[in-house]
VONU-131724 format. One record per residue (C-alpha): x, y, z; residue number from 1; chain. Coordinates in nm, 4 decimals. Layout:
+----------+----------+----------+-----+--------+
|        u |        v |        w | num | cadena |
+----------+----------+----------+-----+--------+
|        X |        Y |        Z | NUM |      A |
...
+----------+----------+----------+-----+--------+
% end
This chain:
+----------+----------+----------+-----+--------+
|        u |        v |        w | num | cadena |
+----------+----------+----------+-----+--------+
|   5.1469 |   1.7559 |   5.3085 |   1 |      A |
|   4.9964 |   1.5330 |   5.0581 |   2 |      A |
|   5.1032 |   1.2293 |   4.8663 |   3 |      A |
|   4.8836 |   1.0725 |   4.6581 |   4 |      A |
|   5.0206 |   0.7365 |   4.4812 |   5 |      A |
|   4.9511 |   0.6490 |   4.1097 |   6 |      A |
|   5.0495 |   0.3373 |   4.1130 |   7 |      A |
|   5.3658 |   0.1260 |   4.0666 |   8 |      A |
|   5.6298 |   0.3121 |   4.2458 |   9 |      A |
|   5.4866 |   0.6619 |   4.1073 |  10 |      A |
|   5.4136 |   0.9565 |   4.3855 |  11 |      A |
|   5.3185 |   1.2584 |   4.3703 |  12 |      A |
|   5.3882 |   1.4949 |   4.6874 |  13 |      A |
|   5.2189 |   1.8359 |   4.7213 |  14 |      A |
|   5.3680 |   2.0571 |   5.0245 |  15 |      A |
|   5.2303 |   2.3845 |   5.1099 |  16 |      A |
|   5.4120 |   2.6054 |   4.7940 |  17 |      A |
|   5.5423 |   2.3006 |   4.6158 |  18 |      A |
|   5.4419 |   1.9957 |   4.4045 |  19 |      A |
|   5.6837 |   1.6808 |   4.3300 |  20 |      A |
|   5.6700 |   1.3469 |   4.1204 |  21 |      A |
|   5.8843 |   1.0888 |   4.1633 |  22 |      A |
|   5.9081 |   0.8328 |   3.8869 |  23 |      A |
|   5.6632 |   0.9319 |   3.6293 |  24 |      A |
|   5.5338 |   0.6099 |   3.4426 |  25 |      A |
|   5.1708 |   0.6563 |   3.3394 |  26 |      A |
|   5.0887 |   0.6563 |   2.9545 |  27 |      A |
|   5.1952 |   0.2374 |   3.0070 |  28 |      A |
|   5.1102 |   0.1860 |   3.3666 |  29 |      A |
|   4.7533 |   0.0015 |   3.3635 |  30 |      A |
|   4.6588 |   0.0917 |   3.6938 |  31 |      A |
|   4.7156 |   0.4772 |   3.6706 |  32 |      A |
|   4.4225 |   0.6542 |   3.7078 |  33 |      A |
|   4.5550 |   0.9750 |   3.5699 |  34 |      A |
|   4.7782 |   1.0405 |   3.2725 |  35 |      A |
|   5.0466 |   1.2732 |   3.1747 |  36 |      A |
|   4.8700 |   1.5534 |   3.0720 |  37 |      A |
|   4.7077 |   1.5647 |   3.4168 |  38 |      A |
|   4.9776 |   1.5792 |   3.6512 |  39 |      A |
|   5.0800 |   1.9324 |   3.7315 |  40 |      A |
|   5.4440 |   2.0076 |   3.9423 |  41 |      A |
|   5.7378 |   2.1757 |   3.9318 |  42 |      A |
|   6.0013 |   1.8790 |   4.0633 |  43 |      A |
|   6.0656 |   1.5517 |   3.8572 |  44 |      A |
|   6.2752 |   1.3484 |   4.0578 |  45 |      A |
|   6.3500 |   1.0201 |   3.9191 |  46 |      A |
|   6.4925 |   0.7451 |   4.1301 |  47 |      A |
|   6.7130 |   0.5364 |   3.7711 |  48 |      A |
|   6.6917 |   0.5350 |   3.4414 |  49 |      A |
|   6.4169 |   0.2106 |   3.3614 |  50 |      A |
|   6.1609 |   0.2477 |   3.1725 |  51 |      A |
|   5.8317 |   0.1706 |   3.4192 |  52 |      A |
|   6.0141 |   0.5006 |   3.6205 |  53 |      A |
|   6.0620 |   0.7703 |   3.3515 |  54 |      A |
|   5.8319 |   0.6804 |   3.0704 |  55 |      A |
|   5.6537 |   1.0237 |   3.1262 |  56 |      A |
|   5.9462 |   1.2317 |   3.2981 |  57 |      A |
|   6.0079 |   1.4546 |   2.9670 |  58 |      A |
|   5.6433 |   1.5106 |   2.8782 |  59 |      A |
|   5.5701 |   1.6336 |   3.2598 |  60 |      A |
|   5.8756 |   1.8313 |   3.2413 |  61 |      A |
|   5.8252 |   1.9959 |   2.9231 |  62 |      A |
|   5.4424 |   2.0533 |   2.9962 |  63 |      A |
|   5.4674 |   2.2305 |   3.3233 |  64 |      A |
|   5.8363 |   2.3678 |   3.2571 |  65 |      A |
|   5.9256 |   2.1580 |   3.5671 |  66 |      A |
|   6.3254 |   2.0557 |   3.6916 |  67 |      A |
|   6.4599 |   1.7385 |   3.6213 |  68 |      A |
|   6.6273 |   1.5803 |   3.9355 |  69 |      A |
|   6.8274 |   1.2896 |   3.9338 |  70 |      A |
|   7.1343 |   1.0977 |   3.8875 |  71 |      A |
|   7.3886 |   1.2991 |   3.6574 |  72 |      A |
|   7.3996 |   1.0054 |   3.3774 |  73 |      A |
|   7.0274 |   0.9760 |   3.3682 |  74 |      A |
|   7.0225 |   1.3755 |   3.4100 |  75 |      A |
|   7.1934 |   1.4201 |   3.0622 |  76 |      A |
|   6.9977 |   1.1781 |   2.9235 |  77 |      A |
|   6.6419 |   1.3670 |   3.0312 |  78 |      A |
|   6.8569 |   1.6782 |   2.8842 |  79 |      A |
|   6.9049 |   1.4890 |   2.5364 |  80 |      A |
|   6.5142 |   1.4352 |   2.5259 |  81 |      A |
|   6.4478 |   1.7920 |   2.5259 |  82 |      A |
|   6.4095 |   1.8935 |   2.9038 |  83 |      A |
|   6.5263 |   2.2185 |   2.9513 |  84 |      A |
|   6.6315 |   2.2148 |   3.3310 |  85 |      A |
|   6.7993 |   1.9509 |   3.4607 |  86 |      A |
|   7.0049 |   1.8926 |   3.8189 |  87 |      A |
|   7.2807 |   1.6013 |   3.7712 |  88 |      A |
|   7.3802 |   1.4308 |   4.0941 |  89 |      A |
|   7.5256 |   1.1166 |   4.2592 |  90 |      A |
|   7.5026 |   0.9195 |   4.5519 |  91 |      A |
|   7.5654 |   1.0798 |   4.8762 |  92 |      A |
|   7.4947 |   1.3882 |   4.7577 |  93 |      A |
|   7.2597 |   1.6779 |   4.8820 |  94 |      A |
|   7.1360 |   1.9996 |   4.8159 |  95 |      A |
|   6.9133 |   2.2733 |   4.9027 |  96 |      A |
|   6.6354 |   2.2933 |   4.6204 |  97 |      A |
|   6.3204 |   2.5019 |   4.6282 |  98 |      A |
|   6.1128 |   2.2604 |   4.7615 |  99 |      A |
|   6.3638 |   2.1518 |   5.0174 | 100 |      A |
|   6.7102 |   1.9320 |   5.1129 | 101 |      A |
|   6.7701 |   1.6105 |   4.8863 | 102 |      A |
|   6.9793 |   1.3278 |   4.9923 | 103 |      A |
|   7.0326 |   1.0658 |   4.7258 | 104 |      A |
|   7.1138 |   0.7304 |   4.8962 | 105 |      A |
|   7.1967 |   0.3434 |   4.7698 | 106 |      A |
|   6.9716 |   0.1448 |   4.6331 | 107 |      A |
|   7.0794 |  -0.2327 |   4.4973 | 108 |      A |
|   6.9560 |  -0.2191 |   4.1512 | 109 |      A |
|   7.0529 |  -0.1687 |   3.7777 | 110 |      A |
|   6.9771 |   0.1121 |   3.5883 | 111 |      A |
|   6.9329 |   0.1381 |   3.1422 | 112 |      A |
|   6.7350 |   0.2339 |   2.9249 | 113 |      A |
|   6.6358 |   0.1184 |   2.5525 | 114 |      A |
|   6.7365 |   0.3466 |   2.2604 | 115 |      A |
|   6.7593 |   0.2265 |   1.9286 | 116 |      A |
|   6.7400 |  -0.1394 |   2.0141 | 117 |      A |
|   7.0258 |  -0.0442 |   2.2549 | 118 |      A |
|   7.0482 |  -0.0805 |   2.6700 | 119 |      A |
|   7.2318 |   0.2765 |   2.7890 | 120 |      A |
|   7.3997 |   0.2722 |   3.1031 | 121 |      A |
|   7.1652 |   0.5622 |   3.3198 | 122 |      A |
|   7.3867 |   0.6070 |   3.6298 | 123 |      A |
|   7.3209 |   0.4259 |   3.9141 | 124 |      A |
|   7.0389 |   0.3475 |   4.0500 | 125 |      A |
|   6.9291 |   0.5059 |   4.3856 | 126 |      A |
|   6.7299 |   0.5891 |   4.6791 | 127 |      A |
|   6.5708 |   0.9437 |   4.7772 | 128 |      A |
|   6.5791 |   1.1095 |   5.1453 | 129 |      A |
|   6.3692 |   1.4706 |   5.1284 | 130 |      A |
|   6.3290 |   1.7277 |   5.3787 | 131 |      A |
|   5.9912 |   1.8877 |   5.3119 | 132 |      A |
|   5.8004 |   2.1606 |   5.5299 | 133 |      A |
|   5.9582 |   1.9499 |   5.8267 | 134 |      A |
|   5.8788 |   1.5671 |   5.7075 | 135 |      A |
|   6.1360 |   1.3220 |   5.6101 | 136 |      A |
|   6.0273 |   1.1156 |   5.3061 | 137 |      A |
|   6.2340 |   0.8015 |   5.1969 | 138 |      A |
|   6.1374 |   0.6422 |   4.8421 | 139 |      A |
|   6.3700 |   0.3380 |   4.7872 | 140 |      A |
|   6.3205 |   0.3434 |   4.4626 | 141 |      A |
|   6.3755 |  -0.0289 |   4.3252 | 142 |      A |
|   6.6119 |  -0.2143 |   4.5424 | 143 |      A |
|   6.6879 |  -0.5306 |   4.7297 | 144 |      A |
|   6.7215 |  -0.5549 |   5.1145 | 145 |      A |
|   7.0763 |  -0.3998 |   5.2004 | 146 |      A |
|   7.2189 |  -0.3332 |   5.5495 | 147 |      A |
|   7.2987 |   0.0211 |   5.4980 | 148 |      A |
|   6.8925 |   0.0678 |   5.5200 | 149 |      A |
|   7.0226 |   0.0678 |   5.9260 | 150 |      A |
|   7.2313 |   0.3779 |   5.8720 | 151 |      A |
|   6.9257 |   0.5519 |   5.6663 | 152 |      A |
|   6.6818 |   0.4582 |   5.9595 | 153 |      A |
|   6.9635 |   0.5606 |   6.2392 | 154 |      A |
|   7.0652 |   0.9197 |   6.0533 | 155 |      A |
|   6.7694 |   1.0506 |   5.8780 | 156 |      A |
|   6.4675 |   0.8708 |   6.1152 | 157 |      A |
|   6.2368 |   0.9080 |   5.7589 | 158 |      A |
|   5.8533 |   1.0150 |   5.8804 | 159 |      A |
|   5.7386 |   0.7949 |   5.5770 | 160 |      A |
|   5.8737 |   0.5212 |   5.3741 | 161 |      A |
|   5.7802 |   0.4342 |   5.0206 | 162 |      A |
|   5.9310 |   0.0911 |   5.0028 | 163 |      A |
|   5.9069 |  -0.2118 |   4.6948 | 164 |      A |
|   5.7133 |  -0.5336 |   4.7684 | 165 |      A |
|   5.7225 |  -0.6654 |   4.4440 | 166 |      A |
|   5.9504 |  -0.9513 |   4.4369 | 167 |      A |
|   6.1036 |  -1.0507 |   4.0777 | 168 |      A |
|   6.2514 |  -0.7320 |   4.0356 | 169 |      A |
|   6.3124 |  -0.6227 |   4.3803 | 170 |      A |
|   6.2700 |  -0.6688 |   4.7450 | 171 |      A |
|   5.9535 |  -0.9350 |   4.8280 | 172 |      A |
|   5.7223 |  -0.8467 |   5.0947 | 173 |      A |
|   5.9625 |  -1.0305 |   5.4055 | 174 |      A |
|   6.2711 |  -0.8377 |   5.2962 | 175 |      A |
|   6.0698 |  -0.5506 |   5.2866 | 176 |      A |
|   5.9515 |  -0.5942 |   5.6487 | 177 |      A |
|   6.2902 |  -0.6428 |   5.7457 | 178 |      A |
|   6.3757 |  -0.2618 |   5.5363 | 179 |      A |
|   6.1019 |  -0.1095 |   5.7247 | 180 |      A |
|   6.2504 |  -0.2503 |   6.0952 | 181 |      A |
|   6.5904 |  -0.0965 |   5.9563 | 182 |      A |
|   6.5118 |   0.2411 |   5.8004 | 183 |      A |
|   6.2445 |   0.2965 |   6.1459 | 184 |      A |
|   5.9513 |   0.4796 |   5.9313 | 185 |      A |
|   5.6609 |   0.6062 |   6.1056 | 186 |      A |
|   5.4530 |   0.4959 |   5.8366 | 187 |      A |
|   5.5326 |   0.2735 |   5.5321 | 188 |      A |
|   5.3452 |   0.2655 |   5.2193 | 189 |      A |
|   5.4042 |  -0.0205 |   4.9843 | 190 |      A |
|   5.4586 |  -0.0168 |   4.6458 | 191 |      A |
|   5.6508 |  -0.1496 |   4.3203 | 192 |      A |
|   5.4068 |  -0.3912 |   4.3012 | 193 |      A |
|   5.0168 |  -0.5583 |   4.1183 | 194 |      A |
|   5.1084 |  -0.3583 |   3.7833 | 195 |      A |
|   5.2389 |  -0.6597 |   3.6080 | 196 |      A |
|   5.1850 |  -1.0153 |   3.6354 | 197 |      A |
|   5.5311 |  -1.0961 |   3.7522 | 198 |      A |
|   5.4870 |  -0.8705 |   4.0514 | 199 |      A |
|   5.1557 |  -0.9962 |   4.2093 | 200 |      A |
|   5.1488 |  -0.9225 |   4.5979 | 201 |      A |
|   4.9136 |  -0.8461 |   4.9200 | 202 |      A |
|   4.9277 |  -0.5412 |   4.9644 | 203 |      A |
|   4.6788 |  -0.5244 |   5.2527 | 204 |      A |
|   4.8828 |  -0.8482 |   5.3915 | 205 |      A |
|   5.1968 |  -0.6210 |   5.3647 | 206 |      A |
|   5.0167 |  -0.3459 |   5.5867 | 207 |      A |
|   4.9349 |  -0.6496 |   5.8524 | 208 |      A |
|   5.2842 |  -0.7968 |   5.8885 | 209 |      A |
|   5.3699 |  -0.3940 |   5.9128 | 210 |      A |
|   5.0974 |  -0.4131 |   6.2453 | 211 |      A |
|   5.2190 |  -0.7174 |   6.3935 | 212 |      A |
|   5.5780 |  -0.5636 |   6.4185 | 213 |      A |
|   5.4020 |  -0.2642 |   6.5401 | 214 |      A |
|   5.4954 |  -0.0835 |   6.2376 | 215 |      A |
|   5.2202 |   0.2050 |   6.0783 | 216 |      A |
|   5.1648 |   0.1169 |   5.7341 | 217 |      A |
|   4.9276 |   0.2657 |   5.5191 | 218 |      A |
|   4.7922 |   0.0712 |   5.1997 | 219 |      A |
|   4.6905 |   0.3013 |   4.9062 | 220 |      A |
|   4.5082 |   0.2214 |   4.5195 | 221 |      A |
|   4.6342 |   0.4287 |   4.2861 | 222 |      A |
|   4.4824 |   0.7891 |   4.2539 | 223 |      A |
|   4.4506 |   0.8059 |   4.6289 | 224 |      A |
|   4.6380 |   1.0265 |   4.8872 | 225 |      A |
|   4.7880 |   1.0117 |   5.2092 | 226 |      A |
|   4.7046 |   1.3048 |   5.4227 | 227 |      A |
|   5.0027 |   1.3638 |   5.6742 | 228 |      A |
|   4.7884 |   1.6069 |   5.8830 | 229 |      A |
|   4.5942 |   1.3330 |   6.0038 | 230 |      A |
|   4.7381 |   1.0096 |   5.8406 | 231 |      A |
|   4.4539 |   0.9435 |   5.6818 | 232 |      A |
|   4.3728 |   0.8063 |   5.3248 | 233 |      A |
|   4.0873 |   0.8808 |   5.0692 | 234 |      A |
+----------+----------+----------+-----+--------+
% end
């Protein structure tokens, strides 16, 4: 499996017959390397409903004829922009899909988007746990430190974490250590965080405090991959 991160909290996961995004934002993201029009998949799951996590959701989807996945308000709304398949859900649900099981899980947040000058209520926010070709993959999403992050590490024992570092908007680098002793990751790859002034961190500091609590973390610029065959990243 392959995940290559594009920056802010946008991966892309390619498994042996499938290939996911979660959280498309690229056309406004200044450290993508790659724009919509690049990005070929046939999963969009999107973690709530903000801006800097969907901006490119209905292009991708209508380009490659890719599923929407996500929260059923935020669902509809992807529907009302012209995406032709759409999966609604809510927290604590799961399903089989065709790339594999989906477990959408909490995530302390807020969730709108801007139409007509207007903020619309997108569902709440939330938290991803996938089972693909035998890897567990946790992406947070944007969230503060909670304590249920001890039930996600205890139940679903994720192979790799995608967790916010940002601060501002959502957990700061020391809650975020104390997420990645709870959910018990095998590897943790930070992210949320450098694409906007407000959200300046250390990334590579991140990946160190990850060390000295004997944690495997992994730091990544966008456009490159993490290899889970051999952990590496190029």
């Amino acid at each position: 499996m392959r995940c290559t991160f594009h920056g802010h909290a946008c991966v892309e996961i390619q498994s042996d017959k499938h290939r996911l995004i979660i959280d498309p934002f690229l056309t406004s993201n200044p450290s993508a390397t790659v724009q919509a029009v690049d990005i070929k998949v046939d999963t969009i799951l999107l973690t709530h409903g903000h801006g800097d996590h969907i901006e490119d959701a209905a292009a991708i989807a209508n380009h490659n004829e890719a599923t929407v996945v996500a929260i059923v308000e935020l669902a509809d709304f992807m529907s009302k922009q012209g995406v032709h398949s759409t999966i609604g859900m809510n927290l604590g649900g799961g399903a089989e899909l065709s790339f594999g099981h989906i477990k959408w899980v909490p995530a302390l947040h807020s969730s709108s988007y801007s139409v007509d000058g207007q903020n619309v209520y997108m569902g709440n926010p939330a938290g991803i746990v996938m089972q693909i070709d035998g890897m567990t993959i946790y992406h947070a999403g944007d969230t503060a430190l909670f304590s249920d992050m001890k039930l996600i590490g205890e139940r679903y024992k994720p192979d790799i974490a995608f967790l916010p570092i940002g601060s501002f908007f959502t957990m700061d680098p020391v809650d975020a250590l104390q997420a990645a002793k709870w959910v018990q990751a095998k590897h943790v790859v930070p992210v949320h965080y450098n694409t906007f002034p407000p959200i300046q961190q250390d990334g590579r500091a991140f990946v160190e405090q990850l060390a000295h609590s004997c944690i495997q973390g992994h730091y990544m610029e966008p456009g490159q991959t993490l290899n889970t065959a051999d952990w590496s990243v190029n």
